[in-house]
MDAnalysis code that builds the backbone (N, CA, C; Angstrom):
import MDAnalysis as mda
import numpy as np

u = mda.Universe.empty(270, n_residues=90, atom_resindex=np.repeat(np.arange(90), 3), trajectory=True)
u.add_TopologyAttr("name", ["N", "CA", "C"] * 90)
u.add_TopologyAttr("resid", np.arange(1, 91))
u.add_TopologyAttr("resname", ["UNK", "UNK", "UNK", "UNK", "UNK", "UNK", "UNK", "UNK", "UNK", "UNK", "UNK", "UNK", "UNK", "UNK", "UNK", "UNK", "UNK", "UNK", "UNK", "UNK", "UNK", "UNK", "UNK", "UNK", "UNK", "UNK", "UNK", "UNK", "UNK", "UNK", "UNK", "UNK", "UNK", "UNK", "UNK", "UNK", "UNK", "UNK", "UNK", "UNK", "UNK", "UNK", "UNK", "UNK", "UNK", "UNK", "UNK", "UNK", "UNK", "UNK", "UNK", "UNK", "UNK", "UNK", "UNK", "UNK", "UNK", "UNK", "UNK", "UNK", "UNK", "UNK", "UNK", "UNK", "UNK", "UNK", "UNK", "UNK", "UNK", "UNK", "UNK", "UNK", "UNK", "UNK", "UNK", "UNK", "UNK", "UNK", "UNK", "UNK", "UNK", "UNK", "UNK", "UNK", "UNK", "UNK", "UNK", "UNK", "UNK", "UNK"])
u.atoms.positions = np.array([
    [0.825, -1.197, 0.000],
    [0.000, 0.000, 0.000],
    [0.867, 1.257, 0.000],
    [1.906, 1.319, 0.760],
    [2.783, 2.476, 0.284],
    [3.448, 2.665, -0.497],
    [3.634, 1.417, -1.481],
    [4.265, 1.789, -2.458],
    [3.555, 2.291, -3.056],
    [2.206, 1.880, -3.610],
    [1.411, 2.569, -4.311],
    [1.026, 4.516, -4.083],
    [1.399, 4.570, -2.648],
    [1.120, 5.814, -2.351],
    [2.503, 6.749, -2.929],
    [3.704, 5.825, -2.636],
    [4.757, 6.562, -3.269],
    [5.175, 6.651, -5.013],
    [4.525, 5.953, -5.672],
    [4.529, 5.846, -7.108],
    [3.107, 7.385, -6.848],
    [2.663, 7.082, -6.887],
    [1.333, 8.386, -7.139],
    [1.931, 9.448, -6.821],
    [3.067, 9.336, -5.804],
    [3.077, 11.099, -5.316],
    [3.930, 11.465, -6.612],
    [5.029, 10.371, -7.234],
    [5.971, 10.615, -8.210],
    [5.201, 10.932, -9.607],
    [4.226, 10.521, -9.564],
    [3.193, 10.826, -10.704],
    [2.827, 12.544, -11.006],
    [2.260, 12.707, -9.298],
    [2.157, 14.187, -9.369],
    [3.461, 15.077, -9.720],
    [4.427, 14.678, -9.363],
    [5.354, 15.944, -9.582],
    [5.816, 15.727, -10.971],
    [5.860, 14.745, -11.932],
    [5.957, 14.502, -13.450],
    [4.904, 14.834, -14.010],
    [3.825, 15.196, -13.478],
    [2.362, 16.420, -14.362],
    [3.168, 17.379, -14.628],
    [3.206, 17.395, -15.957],
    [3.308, 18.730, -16.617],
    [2.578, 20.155, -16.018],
    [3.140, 20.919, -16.138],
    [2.681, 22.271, -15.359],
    [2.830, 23.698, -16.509],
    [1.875, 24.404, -16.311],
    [2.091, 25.180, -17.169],
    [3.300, 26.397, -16.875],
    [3.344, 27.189, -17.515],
    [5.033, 28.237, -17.623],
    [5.028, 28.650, -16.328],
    [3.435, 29.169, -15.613],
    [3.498, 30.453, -14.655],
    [3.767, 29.222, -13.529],
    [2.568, 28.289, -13.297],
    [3.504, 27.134, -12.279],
    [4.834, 26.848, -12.550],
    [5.202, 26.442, -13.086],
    [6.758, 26.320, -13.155],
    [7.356, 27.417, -12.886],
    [7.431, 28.865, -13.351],
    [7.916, 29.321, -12.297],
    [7.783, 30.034, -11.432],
    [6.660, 29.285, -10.530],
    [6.725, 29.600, -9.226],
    [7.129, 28.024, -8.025],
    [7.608, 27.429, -8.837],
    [8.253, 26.093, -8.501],
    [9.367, 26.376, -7.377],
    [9.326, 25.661, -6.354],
    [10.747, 26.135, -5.449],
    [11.608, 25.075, -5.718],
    [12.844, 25.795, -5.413],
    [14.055, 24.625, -5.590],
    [14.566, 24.624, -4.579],
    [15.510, 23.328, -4.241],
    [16.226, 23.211, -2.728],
    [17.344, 24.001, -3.095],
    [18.425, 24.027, -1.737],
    [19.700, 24.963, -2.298],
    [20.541, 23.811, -3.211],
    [20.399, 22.598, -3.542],
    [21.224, 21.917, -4.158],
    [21.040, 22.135, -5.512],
    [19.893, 22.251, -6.072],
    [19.090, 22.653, -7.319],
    [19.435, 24.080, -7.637],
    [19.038, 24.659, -6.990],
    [19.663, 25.820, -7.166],
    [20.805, 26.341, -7.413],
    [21.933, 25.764, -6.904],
    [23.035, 25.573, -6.593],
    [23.865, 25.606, -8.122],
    [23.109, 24.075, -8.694],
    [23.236, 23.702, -9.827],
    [23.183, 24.496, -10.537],
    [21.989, 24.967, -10.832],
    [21.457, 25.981, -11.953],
    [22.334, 27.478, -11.474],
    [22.763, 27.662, -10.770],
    [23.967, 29.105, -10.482],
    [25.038, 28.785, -11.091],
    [25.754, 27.269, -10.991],
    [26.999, 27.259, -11.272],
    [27.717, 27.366, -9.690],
    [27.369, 27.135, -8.721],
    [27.850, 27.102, -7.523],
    [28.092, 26.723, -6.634],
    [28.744, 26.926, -5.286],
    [28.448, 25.933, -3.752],
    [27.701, 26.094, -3.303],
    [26.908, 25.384, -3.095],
    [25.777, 25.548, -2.036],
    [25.950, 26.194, -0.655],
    [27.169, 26.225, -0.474],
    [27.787, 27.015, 0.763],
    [27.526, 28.979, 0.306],
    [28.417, 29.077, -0.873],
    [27.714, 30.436, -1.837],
    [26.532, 30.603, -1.295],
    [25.575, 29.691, -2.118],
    [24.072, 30.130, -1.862],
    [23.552, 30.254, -0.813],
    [24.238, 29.906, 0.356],
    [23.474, 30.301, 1.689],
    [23.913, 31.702, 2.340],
    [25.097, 31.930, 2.170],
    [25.850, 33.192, 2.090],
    [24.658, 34.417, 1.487],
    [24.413, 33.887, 0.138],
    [23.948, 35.229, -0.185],
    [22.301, 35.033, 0.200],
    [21.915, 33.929, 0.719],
    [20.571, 34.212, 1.023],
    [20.861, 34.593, 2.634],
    [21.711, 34.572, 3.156],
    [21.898, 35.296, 4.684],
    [22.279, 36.826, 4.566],
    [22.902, 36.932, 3.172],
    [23.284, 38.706, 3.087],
    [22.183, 39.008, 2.191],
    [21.246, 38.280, 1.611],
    [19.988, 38.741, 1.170],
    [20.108, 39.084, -0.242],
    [21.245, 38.913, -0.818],
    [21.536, 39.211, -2.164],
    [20.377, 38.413, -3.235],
    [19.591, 37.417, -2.495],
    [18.711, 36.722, -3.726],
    [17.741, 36.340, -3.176],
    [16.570, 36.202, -3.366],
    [15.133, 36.270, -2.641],
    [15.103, 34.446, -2.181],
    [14.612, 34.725, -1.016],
    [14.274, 33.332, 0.318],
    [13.376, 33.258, 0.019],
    [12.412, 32.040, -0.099],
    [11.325, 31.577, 0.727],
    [11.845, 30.522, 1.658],
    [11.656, 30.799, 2.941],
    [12.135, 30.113, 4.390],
    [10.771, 29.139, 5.152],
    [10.616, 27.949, 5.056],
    [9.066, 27.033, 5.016],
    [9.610, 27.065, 6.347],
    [8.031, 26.747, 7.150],
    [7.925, 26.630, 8.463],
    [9.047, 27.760, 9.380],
    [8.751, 28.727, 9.566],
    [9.146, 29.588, 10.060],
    [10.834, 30.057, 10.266],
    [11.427, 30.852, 10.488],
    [12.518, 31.546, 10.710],
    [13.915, 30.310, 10.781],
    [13.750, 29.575, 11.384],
    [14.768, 28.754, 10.764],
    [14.738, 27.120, 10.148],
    [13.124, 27.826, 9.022],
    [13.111, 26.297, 8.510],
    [13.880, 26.167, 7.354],
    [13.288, 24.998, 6.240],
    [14.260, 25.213, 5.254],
    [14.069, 25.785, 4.135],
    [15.109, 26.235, 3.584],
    [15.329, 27.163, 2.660],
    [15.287, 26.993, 0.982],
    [14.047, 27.594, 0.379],
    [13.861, 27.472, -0.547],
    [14.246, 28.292, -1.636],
    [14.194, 27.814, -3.037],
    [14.053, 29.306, -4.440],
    [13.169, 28.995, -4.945],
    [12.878, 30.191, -5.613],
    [11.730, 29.926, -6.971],
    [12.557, 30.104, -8.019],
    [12.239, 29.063, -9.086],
    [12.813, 29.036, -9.789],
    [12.970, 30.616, -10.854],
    [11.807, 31.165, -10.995],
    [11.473, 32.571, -11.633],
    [12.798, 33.398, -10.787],
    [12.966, 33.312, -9.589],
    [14.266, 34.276, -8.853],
    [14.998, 34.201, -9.424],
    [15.839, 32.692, -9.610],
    [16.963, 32.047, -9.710],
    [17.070, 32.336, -11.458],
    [16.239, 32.569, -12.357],
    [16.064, 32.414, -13.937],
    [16.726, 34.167, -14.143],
    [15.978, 34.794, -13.129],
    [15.994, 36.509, -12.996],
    [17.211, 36.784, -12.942],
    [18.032, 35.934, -12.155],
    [19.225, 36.641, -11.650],
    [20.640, 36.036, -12.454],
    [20.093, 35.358, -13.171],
    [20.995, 34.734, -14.310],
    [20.920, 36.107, -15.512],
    [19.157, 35.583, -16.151],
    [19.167, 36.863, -17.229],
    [19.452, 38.360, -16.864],
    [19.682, 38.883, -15.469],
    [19.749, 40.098, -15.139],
    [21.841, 40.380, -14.810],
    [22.449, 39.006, -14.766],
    [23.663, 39.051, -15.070],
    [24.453, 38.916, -16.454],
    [23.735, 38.883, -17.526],
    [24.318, 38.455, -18.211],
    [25.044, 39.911, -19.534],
    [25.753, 39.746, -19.527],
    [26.709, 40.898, -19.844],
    [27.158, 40.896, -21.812],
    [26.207, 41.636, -22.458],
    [27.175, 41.652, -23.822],
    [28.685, 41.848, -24.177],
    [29.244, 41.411, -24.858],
    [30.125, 41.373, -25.041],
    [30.528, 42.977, -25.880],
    [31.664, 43.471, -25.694],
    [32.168, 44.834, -26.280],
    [32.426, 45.169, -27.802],
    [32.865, 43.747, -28.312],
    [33.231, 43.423, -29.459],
    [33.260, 42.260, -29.730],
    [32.983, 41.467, -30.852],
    [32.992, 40.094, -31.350],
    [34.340, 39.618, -30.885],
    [34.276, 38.428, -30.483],
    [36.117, 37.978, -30.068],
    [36.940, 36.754, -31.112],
    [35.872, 36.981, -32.304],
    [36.158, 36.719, -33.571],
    [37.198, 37.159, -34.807],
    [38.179, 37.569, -35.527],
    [37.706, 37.949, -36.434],
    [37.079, 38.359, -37.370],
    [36.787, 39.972, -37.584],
    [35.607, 40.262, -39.122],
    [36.401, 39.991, -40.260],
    [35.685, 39.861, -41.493],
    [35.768, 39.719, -42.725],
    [35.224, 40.387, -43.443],
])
């Protein structure tokens, strides 16, 4: 019987979700982590100096979540053109 309960819950989180659910999806700091390019040690740093938006479950020192929409923000809001092609023109 619990297996069956644990195959179903895995069911729910493989439902497709539309764009705006997805991102409002939270990620753990390991996921997150990932998708930064970083230590997870980093990511707690800057969610203690506040540099990137918390959601904190079950109160003040529960655990620590992202939304993925934060984590997407702060990628596209770093990302830097380049000055000049680092190509050769022709």
């Amino acid at each position: 019987m619990a297996r069956n309960r644990t195959h179903a819950r895995d069911e729910r989180r493989r439902a497709p979700a539309s764009a705006e659910d997805e991102s409002h999806r939270l990620l753990d700091v390991t996921e997150a982590s990932r998708l930064l390019g970083l230590k997870p040690a980093t990511l707690y740093q800057w969610a203690y100096k506040r540099r990137i938006p918390v959601v904190k479950l079950f109160g003040k020192r529960g655990a620590l979540r992202f939304r993925l929409k934060d984590v997407l923000d702060l990628i596209n809001d770093s990302v830097r053109p380049a000055d000049r092609p680092s190509w050769p023109q022709r």
